[in-house]
C-alpha angles and dihedrals in degrees: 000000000000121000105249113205130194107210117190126191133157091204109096118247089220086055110096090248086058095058088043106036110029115026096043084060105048091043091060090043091047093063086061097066096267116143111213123189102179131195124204144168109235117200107240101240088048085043105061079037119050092017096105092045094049087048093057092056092051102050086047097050096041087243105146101227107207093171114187113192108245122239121222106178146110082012120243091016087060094054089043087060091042092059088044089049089048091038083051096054094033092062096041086044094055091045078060113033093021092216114211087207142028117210109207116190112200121338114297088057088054106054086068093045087051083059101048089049097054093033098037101021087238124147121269117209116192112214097180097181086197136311098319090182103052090035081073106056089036088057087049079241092135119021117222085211092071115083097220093043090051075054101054088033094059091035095061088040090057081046091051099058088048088050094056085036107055102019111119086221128356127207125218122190085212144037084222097067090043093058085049088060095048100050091067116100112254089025103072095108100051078088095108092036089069126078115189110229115169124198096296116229115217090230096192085054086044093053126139086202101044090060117116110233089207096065095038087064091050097062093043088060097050091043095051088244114176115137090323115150088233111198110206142220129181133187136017124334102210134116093342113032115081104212098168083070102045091054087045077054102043086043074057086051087051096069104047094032094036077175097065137128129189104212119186128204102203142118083227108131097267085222089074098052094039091048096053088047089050091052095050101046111264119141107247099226087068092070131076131177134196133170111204141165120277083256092059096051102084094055087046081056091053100067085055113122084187128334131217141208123180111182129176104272092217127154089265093053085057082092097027122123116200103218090206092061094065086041101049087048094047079062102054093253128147118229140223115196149137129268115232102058120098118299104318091114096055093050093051093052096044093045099036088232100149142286148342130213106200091180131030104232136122095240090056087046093055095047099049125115109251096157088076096232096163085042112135106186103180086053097048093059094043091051091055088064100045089043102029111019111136076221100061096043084049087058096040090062106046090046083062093046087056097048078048088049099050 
């Protein structure tokens, strides 16, 4: 008898983090015997655009697709809709299919797994993907000073404790954010009911060898790539990435490496990158900006001479994973990051992959060492795979569905 799996997300399948951080992983899970009907909330424009597409992946890899169109507004009533209607199908899906366990990626997911355990006896599996709570008032998302927001802010955290309490197993994307659970009182012995699994890298599509040279050159060419030093930065600016730093960094870089370029691969309006530069200083032809498909990513990395990722370290990046940081190693790239987010320190030491800024100021960005003298790539690359690998977070689930299962 096959395994069958409810997965819940409300991140939509056709959403980059979708194709990254969720697919990957139930394709590979498939080919062990594991049945997966999922259930996600698609954002209307990547919808209609990247549907067809999704839907082949999913017939080929056996992965049962049940898409609801999210709901964005009026805010808080239209997420409140949008559990009901998950909650709805979820419960038709398992009269049908009787799951043995329900895979809940982040909290809203969960509340409805938390349901179907106490209501169906199934396993919940708790995949917290970081603090959701506290990443909105981080991210200056909610505001405690708004009386509805403190509501709903006190009310998830309630949900929260009920989640690490109850949940038959919990996933952490850092060893950081587990040793923050564990160090609550009450919760100290939820130690061997949590498995680390960071944002997993598909190393073979985050290959240096795998790269064609053809379209590498291509890219030098429309960049106006010659012997530059060229800094990287892949992915969205938006609440967490402090981009305002990593420019003053990259105005440092200026002065030791007079030949760099910063080039970011975003799909961030070029405009908002070219206009900051602009007000601090930075010559605008230093800058370029391209926005690609997630296919493309790994040849635009490989025109990298470093990267670089600051990111607030606030309390609810404590259990944050940064994707891109699997995915720029896997490449043989050295990194520039910050300490006090998840467990990205503590990957860079162990794995000699570049360099960590501890304080944003200008005197700690001079004297940085961006000649990589401590980088180790070989090890780098090596440490991608026993970190990052898709293959190893593979094995680590489904080691955690068969403790479930026992």
């Amino acid at each position: 008898m096959p395994t069958n799996i409810l997965y819940l997300s409300y991140d939509g399948m056709t959403d980059p983090l979708g194709q990254s951080q969720v697919l990957p992983y139930l394709k590979g899970l498939t080919q062990k015997g594991y049945v997966f009907h999922l259930i996600s909330f698609e954002k209307a424009e990547r919808f209609v655009k990247y549907r067809s597409q999704i839907q082949l992946i999913c017939d080929q890899s056996g992965i049962n697709w049940h898409p609801l169109a999210y709901t964005k507004n009026p805010p808080l009533i239209s997420t409140i809709y949008d559990v009901f209607r998950m909650k709805k199908l979820a419960f038709q899906l398992h009269k049908k299919h009787h799951f043995q366990i329900v895979h809940c990626r982040s909290y809203l997911s969960a509340i409805v797994g938390r349901q179907m355990q106490t209501k169906f006896g199934l396993k919940f599996l708790f995949d917290m993907r970081g603090f959701w709570a506290d990443e909105r008032i981080d991210g200056k998302i909610w505001s405690l000073k708004n009386p509805i927001f403190k509501i709903v802010y006190r009310y998830f955290k309630k949900k929260e404790r009920e989640f690490f309490q109850f949940a038959d197993y919990i996933v952490s994307l850092t060893y950081n954010g587990k040793d923050e659970i564990i160090s609550w009182k009450g919760f100290e012995h939820l130690e061997n009911r949590i498995q680390v699994i960071p944002c997993c890298a598909d190393i073979e599509k985050f290959n240096p060898k795998n790269i064609d040279q053809a379209k590498q050159n291509d890219l030098k060419n429309e960049f106006s790539l010659k012997d530059e030093f060229v800094l990287g930065y892949v992915g969205s600016i938006g609440t967490w990435y402090m981009l305002d730093e990593m420019l003053d960094f990259f105005k440092a870089l200026l002065l030791k490496k007079p030949n760099a370029v910063f080039l970011f691969i975003s799909g961030e309006n070029p405009e908002t990158i070219i206009s900051k530069s602009r007000d601090l200083g930075i010559p605008v032809d230093k800058i370029r900006v391209k926005s690609v498909l997630h296919d493309e990513v790994a040849t635009c990395i490989s025109l990298f001479s470093a990267s670089i990722f600051f990111i607030r370290p606030t309390f609810s990046k404590k259990a944050s994973s940064p994707t891109k940081q699997g995915e720029l190693m896997a490449m043989g790239i050295p990194v520039i990051c910050n300490s006090g987010v998840g467990d990205t320190e503590r990957v860079v030491r162990n794995y000699h992959s570049g360099i960590v800024i501890d304080d944003f100021n200008s005197n700690n960005f001079k004297q940085a060492d961006i000649d990589f003298v401590d980088f180790d790539r070989d090890k780098t690359i090596l440490g991608a795979a026993e970190f990052y690998g898709l293959i190893e977070g593979v094995k680590k689930y489904e080691q955690v569905y068969r403790k479930l299962l026992d």
